[in-house]
N, C-alpha and C positions, 0 to 999 in steps of 0.2 A: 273908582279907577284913578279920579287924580289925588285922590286922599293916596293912594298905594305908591303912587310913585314918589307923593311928594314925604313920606314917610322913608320909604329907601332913600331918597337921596340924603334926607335928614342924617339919617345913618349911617351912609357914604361916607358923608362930608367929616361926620363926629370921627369914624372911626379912621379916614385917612388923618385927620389933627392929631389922633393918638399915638398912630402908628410911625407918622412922619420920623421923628426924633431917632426910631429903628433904623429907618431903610425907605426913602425918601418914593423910589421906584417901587417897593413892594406894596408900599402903600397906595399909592397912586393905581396899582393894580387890582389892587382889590377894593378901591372905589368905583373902579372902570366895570369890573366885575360884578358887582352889586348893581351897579346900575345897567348894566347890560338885562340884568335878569329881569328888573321893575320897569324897564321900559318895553322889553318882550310881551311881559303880561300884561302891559296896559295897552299896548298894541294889539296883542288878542284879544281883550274885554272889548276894544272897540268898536273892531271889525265884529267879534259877535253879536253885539249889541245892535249893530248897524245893519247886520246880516247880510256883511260881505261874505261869511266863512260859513261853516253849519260847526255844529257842539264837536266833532270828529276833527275840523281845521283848527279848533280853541286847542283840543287834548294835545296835538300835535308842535303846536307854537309855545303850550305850556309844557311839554316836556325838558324843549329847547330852552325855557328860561330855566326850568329847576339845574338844568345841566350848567350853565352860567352860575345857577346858585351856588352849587358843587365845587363850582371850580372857585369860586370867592371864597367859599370857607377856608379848602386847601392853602389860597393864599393868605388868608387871612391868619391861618394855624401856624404857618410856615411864618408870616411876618411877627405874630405871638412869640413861636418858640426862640427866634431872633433876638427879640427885643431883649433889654436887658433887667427892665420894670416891672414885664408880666410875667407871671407863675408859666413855666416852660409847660409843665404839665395842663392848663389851659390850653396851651397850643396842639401839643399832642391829642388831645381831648377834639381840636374843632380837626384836626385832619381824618381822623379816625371817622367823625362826624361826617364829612363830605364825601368818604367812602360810603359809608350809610345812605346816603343820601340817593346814591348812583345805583347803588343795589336796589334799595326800595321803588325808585320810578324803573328801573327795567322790568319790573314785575316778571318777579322769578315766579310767581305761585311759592312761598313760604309759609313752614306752617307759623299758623299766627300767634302763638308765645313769641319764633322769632322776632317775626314784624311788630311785635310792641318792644320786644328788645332795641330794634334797630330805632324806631320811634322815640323810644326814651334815651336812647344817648344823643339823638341827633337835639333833642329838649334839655339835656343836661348839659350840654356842650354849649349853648348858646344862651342859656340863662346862666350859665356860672360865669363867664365873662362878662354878661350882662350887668351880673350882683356884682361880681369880681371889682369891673369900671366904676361902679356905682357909689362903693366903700371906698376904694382905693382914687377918686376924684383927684383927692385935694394935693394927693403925694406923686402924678401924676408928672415928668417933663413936661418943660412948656413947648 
């Protein structure tokens, strides 16, 4: 639980640094965003753990963080497509992504080729920026 959170904000923090140089506000929002979502779910792990909530109060609190997830990517895609450093298409990639996202936790009942469709972009969206960052480090604004 505090590995989870202390890992989101890792991440927060890394990707508000990256994004800063774009859009000082979008980034700062999509830290806010991220960590909105890792502090939901460590707040649910707690109370369940503690069993203030039952497994039905955790599902419920974790819906509400995926939904914070969602909206992090969109801004995160949105602060991508901005920027003038990252591949615009990255960006496009995490919006499309955060739709995915919203679709899969409302559980439409999908037949399931979908649901591995929607699964695998919501994973290639978020590892290609991942690799993206990763290669592109050192050529990075400061």
């Amino acid at each position: 639980m505090v590995l989870l959170l202390l890992v989101d904000s890792i991440i927060a923090l890394a990707l508000y640094i990256v994004l800063k140089p774009a859009n000082k506000k979008l980034a700062l929002l999509t830290a806010v965003l991220r960590l909105l979502y890792a502090g939901l779910l460590a707040i649910g792990l707690f109370c369940l753990v503690f069993q203030i909530i039952d497994v039905y109060g955790y599902a419920s609190i974790k819906i509400f963080g995926y939904i914070f997830f969602a909206l992090h990517l969109l801004a995160l895609g949105y602060s991508v497509f901005k920027s003038r450093y990252i591949p615009k298409s990255l960006g496009i990639l995490l919006m499309v992504a955060s739709f995915t996202y919203i679709v899969f936790f409302v559980e439409l009942n999908l037949p399931k080729t979908l649901e591995v469709i929607i699964m695998s972009t919501m994973a290639i969206a978020e590892l290609s920026l991942s690799i993206w960052l990763i290669v592109k480090r050192k050529s990075l604004p400061k």
